[in-house]
C-alpha angles and dihedrals in degrees: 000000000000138000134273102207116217109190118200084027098172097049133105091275101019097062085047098059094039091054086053092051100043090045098052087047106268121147103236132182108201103204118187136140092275130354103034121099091268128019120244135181121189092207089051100063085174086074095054108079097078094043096064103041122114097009129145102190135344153222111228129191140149099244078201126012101240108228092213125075098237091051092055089069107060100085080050086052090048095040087055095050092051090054088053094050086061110267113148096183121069128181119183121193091203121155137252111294098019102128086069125104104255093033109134085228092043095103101052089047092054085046095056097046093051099046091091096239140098111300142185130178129194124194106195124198119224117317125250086207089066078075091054118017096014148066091300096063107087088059096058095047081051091052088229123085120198119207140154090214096108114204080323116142143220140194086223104203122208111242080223088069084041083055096053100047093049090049089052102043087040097054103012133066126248089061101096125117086000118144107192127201104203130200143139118266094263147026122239141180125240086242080063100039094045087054094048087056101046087048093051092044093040096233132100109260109175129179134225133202115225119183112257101244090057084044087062100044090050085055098053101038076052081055098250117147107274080222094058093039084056100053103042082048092054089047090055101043091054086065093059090089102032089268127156117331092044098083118121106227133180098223093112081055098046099043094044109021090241138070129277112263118260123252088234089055077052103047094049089048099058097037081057092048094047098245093150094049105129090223086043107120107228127200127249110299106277095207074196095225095278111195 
């Protein structure tokens, strides 16, 4: 019996799928840079090998978008090498608007087409879980979020939908040649989510706008990469206006036959879980593919 790869395997989507599968009875091999069942770099190719032997489809994602164009082709290198190794199924989490020249994950979508295999992309919308699990958290736990999003709006999509979707186009049929865009029933804006967590966790929880230079600012004096402030700011700020990222789509419904699950249905089922439990140990951020 041979392998579904799941690479990124103890991210916010990755140790989803890999629970589903484990638990409907699918061998699965979780590879990541530390934590998986093997560890695997995308920067190091001398570690894939065994990585991809003996593996019947995969799971494919870009654990962090590489600024710089050399570094855009390696998940299309991967996602070659598996296909050499013999996988015939290929799933790709890429982004909105990946499937566009100049995209940073346009390469691995291109890639993944072109293997000559079974594919699936998914191009989720912002994740529910970076309030959660994510880059959003410490500012719930705060009770103030900080944001340069302005009175902007998404339709914030929880990485459980993401998880479903993958499972079913990775062991089921219909799937082939699909190209998802993936997002939760409404758009909201981060006034609205901020109040659906604090009333499912009982406590006030607000957010303020900040201008995006002085977000910036506020990113890199915290030692993040000016490159990556930049570019999450960017993301952000495109919201303000109701830009791209804040579009309503039906590829949860499609994909599934029913509808993506609520923020509020989210929000209630962290709080339960204790997500937002100071001492709770989170995964690794799921920037959740914004647009």
């Amino acid at each position: 019996m041979t392998n579904i790869l799941v690479l990124g395997g103890t991210g916010t989507t990755g140790r989803r799928i890999a629970h589903r599968l484990r638990a409907t009875g699918h061998p699965v091999r979780t590879a990541a840079r530390a934590g998986a069942d093997l560890a695997v770099d995308l920067t190091a190719p001398a570690g894939w090998p065994a990585a991809v032997a003996d593996v019947s489809a995969a799971y494919l994602m870009e654990p962090a978008v590489p600024a710089d164009a050399a570094g855009r082709e390696r998940l299309a290198r991967f996602a070659a090498d598996v296909v050499a190794a013999g996988a015939r199924r290929l799933v790709l989490l890429s982004a909105p608007g990946g499937g566009e020249p100049g995209h940073p994950l346009y390469a691995a979508e291109r890639a993944v087409r072109d293997a000559g295999v079974e594919w699936t992309i998914l191009r989720p919308n912002w994740f529910a879980q970076n309030f959660s699990e994510g880059i959003w958290r410490r500012g719930i736990l705060d009770g103030t979020l900080t944001l340069p999003a302005g009175a902007g709006r998404a339709p914030f999509l929880d990485a459980d939908d993401i998880a479903d979707v993958a499972v079913a186009a990775l062991t089921g049929t219909g799937h082939h040649g699909r190209a998802y865009e993936l997002s939760g029933p409404r758009a909201i804006g981060f006034g609205e989510a901020t109040e659906i967590i604090g009333a499912a966790l009982g406590r006030p929880v607000r957010y303020d706008d900040i201008e995006p230079d002085a977000f910036v600012e506020r990113q890199t004096a915290a030692g993040v990469p000016a490159a990556v402030a930049r570019m999450m700011t960017g993301l952000l700020a495109g919201l303000r206006d109701s830009g791209p990222g804040s579009a309503v789509t039906d590829g949860v419904e499609r994909a599934l036959g029913r509808p993506a699950r609520s923020f509020e249905d989210f929000a209630a089922a962290a709080a339960a879980a204790g997500a937002w439990r100071p001492e709770a140990v989170q995964s690794s951020p799921g920037i959740g593919n914004p647009a």
